[in-house]
C-alpha positions as CSV (number, residue, x, y, z in Angstrom):
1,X,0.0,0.0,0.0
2,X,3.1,1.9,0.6
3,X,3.0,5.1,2.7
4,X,4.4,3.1,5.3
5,X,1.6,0.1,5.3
6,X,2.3,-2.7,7.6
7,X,0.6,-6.3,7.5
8,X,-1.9,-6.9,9.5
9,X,-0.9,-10.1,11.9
10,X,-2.1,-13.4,10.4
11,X,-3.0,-11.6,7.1
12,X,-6.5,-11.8,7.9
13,X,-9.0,-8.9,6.7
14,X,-9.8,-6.1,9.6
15,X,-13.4,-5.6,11.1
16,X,-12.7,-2.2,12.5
17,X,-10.3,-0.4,14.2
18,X,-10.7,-1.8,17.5
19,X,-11.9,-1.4,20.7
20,X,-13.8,2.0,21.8
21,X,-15.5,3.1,18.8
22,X,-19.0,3.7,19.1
23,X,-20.3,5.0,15.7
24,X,-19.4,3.8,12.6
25,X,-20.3,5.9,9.1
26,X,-20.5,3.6,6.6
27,X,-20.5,5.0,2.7
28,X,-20.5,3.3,-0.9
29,X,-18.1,4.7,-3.1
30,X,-18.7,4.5,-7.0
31,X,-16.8,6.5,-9.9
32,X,-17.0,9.4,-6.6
33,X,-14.1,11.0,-9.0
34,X,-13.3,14.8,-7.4
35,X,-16.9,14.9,-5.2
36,X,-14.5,12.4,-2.7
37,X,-12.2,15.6,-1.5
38,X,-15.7,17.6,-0.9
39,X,-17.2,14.5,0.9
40,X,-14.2,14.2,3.1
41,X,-14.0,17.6,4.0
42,X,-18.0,17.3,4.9
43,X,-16.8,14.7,7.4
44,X,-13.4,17.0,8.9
45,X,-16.4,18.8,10.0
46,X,-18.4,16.7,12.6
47,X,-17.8,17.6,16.3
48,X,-19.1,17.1,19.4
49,X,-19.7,13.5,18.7
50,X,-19.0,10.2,20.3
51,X,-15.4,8.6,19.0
52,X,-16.3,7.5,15.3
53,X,-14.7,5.7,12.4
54,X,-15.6,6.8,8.9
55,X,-16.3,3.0,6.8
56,X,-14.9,4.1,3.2
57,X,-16.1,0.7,0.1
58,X,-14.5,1.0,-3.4
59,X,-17.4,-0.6,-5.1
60,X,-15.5,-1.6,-8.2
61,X,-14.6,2.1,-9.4
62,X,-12.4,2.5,-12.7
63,X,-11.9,6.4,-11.6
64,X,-8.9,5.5,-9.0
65,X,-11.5,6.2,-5.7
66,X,-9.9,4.2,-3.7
67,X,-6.2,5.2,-4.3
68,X,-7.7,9.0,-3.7
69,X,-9.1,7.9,-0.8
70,X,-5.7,6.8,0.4
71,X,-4.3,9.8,-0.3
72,X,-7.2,12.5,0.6
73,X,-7.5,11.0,4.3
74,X,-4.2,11.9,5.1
75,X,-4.4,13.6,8.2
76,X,-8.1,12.7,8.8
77,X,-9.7,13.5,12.3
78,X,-11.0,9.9,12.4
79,X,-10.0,6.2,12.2
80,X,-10.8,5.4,8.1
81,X,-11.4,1.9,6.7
82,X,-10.8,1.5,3.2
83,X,-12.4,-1.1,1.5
84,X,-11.6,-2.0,-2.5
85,X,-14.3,-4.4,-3.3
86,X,-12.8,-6.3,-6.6
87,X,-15.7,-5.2,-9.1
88,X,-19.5,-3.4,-9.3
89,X,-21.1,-5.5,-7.1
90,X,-23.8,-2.8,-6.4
91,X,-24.6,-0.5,-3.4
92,X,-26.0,-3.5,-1.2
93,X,-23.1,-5.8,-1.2
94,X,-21.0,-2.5,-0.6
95,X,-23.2,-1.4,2.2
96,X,-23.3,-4.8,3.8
97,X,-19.1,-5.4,3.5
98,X,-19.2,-1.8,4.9
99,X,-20.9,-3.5,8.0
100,X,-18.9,-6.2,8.2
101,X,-15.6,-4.0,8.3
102,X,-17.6,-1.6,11.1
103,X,-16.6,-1.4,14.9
104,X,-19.2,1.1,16.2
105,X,-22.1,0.3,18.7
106,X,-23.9,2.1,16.2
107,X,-23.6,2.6,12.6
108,X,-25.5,5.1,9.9
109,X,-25.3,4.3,6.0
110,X,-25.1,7.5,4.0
111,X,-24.7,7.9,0.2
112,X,-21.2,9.2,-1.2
113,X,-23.3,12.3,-3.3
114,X,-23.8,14.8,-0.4
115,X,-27.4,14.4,-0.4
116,X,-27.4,12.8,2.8
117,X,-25.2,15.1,5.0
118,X,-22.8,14.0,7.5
119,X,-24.8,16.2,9.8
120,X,-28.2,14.4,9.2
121,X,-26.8,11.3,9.5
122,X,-25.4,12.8,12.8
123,X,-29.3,13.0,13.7
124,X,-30.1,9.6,12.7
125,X,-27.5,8.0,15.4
126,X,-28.5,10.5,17.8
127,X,-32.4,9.3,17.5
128,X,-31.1,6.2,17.2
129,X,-29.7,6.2,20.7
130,X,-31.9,7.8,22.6
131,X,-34.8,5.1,21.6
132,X,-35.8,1.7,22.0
133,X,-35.2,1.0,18.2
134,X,-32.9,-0.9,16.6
135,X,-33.2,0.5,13.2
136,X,-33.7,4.0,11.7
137,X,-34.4,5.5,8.4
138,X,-34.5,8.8,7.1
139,X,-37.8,10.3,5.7
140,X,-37.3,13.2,3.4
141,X,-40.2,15.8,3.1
142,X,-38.8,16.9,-0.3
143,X,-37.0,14.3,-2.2
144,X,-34.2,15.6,-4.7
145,X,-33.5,12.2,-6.7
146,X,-34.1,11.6,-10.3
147,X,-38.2,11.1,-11.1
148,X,-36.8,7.9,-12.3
149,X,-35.4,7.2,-9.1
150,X,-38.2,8.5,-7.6
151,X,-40.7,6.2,-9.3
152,X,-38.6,2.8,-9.1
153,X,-37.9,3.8,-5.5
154,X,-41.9,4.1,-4.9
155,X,-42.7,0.6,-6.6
156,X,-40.1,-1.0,-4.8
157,X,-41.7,0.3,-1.5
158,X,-45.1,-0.8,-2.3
159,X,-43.9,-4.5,-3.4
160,X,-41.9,-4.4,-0.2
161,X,-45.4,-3.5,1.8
162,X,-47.5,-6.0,-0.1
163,X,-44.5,-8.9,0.1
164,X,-42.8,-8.6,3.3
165,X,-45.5,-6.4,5.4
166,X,-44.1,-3.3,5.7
167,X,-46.2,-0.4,6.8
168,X,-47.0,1.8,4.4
169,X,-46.4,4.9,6.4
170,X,-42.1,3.5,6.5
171,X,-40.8,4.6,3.8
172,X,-37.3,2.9,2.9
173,X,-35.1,4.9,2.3
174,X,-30.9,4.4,1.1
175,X,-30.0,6.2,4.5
176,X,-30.7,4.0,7.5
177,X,-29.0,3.7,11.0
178,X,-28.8,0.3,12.7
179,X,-27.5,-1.2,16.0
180,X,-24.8,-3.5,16.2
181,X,-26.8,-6.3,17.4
182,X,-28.9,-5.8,14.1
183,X,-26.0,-5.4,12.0
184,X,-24.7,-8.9,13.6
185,X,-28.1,-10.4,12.2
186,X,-28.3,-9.3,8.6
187,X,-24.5,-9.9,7.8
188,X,-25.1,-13.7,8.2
189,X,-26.9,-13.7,4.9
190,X,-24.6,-14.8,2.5
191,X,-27.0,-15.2,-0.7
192,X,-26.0,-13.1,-4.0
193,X,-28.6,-10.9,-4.4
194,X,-28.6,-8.9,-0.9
195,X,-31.3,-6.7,-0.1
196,X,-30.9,-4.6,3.1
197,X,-34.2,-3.5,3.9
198,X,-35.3,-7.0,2.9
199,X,-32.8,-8.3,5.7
200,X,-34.0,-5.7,8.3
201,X,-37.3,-6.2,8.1
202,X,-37.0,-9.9,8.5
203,X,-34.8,-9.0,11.8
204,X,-36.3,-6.3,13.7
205,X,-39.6,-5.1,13.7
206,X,-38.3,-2.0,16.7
207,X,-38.1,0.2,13.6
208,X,-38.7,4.2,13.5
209,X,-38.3,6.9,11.4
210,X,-37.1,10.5,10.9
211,X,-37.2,13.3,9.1
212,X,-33.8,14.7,7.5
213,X,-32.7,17.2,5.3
214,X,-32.5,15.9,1.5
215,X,-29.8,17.8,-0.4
216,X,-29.0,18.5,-3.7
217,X,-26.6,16.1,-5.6
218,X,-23.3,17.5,-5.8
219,X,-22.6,16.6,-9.5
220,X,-23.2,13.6,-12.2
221,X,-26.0,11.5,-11.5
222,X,-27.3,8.4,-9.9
223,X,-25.6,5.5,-10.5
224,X,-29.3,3.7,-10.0
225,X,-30.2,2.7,-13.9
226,X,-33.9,1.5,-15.0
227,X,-32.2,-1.7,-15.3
228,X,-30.6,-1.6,-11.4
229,X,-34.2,-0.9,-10.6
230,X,-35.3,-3.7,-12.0
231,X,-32.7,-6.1,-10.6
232,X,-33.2,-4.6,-7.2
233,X,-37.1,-5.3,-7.5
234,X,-37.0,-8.8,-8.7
235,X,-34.7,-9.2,-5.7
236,X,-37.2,-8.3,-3.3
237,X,-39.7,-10.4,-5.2
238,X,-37.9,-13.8,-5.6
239,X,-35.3,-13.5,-2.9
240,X,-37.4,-12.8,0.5
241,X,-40.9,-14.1,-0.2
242,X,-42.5,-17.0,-2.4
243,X,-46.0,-15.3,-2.8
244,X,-44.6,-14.8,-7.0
245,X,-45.0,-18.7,-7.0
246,X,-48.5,-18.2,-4.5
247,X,-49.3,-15.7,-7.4
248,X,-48.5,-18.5,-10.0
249,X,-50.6,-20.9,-8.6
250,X,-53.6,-18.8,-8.2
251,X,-53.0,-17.9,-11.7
252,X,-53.0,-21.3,-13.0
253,X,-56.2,-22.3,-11.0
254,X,-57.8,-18.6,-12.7
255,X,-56.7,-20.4,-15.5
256,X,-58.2,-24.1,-15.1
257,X,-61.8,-22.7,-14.1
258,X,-61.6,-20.3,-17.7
259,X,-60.8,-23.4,-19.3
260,X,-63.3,-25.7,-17.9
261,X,-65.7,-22.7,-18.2
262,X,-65.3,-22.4,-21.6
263,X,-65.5,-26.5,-22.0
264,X,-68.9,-26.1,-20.3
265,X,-70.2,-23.8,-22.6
266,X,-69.1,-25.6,-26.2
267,X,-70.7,-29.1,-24.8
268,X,-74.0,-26.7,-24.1
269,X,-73.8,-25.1,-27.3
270,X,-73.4,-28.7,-29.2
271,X,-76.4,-29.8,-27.1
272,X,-79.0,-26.9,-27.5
273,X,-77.3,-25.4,-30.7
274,X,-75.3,-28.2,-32.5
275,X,-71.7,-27.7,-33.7
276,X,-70.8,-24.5,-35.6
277,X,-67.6,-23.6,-37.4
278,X,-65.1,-22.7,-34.4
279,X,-63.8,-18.9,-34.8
280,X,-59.9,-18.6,-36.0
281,X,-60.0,-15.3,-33.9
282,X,-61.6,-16.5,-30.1
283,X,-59.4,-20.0,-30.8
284,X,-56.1,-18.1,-31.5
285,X,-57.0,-15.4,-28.5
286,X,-57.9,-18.4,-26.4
287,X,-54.2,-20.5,-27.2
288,X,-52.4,-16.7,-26.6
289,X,-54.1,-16.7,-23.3
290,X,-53.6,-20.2,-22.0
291,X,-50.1,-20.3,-23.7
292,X,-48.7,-16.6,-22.1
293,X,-50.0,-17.8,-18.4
294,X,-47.7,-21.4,-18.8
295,X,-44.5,-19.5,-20.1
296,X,-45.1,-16.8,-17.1
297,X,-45.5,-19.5,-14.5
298,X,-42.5,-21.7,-15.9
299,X,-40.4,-18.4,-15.9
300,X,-41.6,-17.4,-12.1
301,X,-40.4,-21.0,-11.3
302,X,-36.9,-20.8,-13.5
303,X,-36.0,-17.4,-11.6
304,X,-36.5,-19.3,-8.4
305,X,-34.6,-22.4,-9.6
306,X,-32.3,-20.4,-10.6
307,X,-31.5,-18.2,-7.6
308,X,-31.6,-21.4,-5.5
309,X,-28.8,-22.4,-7.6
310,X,-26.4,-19.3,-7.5
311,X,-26.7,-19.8,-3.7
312,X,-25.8,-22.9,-3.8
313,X,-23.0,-23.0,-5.8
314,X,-22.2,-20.1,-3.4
315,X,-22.0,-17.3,-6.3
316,X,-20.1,-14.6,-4.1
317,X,-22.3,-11.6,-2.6
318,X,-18.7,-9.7,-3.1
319,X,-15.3,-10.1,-3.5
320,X,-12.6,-7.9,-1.3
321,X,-9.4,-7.2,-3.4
322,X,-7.8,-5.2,-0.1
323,X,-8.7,-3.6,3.0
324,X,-7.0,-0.5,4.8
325,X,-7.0,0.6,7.9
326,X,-5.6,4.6,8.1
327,X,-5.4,5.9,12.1
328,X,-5.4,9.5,12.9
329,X,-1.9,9.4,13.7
330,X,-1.1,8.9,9.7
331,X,-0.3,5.1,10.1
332,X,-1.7,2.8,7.8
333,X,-2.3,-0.8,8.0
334,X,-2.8,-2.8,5.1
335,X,-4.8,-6.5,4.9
């Protein structure tokens, strides 16, 4: 790592910075480019706090973030842990190995954009400690994301109400602060499609809320494509519930009493009419009908089958190329 780096005994990979910290900020870090120096100075700037770390993940940037961030937190106020994850793995493998690496009592996941200030995330530990819960998440009264973002963000929520029973008034958002004890719950799950809120809410149900300041991005925009959207929906469909294949089935049956329905009704027509020359439309609509409701069923089955497979050929939730461990002092220890 140079810079002075020494090995880290036994060559193993860190989980913090040791004993005594007691919050832990945890961010992502994609293509950050030159927003990292203004995210780092954001963070020289929280006082009056309890001893923190600052949780830095490389999520598989091809800008160099992670050999800025080496350089940029010379000098920082804080314990840093670096994190190069060894591609794109997406923001809830990075979020979750950000957890792993954590040390704090308490921990807050912010976004590496500025749009979630270190200040309001300040807030969100604060609540968080002064309740009974185990899990908060911000609630912005004005968001500032995309209206493509927006919109994937609200049909994610309402599949995650109808699927996993969350409230409707929780609204989940990418900035959530969680105890230790959770954290220790959800990092068990080693399947390779992660979902955080998906884990949570299958953990904890002491879960509150709180309203924050939603800033503008600083520059670019969202990493989160229509087609990220999509991958993180199917995920909470076919990864934390089996109603899809509930779905299927009821479907099927729907289908069945059409079918026998229609059955009924050419033996009645033969009987009180006698046969008439079948209709090329109503038999072609008919074959469309039956025939689109097996091929949706057989593919709800297949992405199941096929997600039971990745995890168990143990397809990796995410691969650490190297970890780093910078102390206040300037020291750096490399894993």
């Amino acid at each position: 790592m140079g810079g002075g780096a020494a090995a880290d005994e036994g060559g193993g990979a860190v989980s913090g910075v040791g004993m005594g910290v007691e919050w832990s900020f945890v961010v992502p870090l994609h293509n950050t480019g030159a927003n990292l120096g203004v995210l780092l100075q954001a963070f020289r700037g929280v006082a009056g706090v309890p001893r923190w770390e600052l949780v830095l993940v490389d999520d598989g940037s091809s800008d160099g973030t992670f050999a800025n961030a080496l350089e940029l937190t010379r000098g920082f106020p804080a314990p840093v842990v670096l994190v190069e994850l060894a591609r794109n793995f997406g923001e809830h493998a990075a979020v979750l190995e950000g957890y792993r690496r954590a040390s704090g009592v308490l921990m807050v996941n912010l976004d590496d954009d500025l749009q979630n200030p270190p200040g309001e995330a300040v807030r969100l530990l604060r609540h968080l400690a002064s309740t009974g819960a185990e899990a908060v998440y911000a609630r912005y009264a004005v968001k500032r994301h995309h209206w493509v973002r927006n919109a994937g963000s609200w049909a994610v929520n309402e599949i995650t109400s109808f699927l996993l029973g969350k409230p409707r008034s929780l609204y989940l958002s990418s900035m959530r602060a969680v105890t230790a004890g959770l954290r220790d719950r959800i990092v068990a799950y080693a399947g390779p499609y992660p979902y955080i809120d998906g884990l949570i809410l299958g953990a904890t149900n002491r879960i509150e809320a709180l309203a924050v300041v939603h800033g503008k991005r600083m520059s670019g925009v969202s990493g989160y494509t229509v087609r990220k959207l999509t991958r993180l929906a199917m995920s909470v469909l076919f990864d934390f519930s089996v109603m899809p294949l509930r779905l299927a089935s009821v479907l099927g049956l729907c289908m069945s009493l059409i079918g026998a329905a229609a059955l009924v009704d050419v033996l009645l027509e033969m009987i009180l009419v006698g046969v008439r020359q079948p209709g090329w439309g109503s038999l072609m609509g008919v074959l469309a009908l039956f025939g689109g409701a097996q091929l949706l069923m057989l593919g709800i089955i297949g992405e199941y089958v096929g997600r039971a497979y990745l995890s168990v050929s143990r397809k990796p939730q995410s691969l650490v190329r190297s970890v780093a461990v910078r102390h206040p002092q300037g020291r750096v220890v490399a894993c």
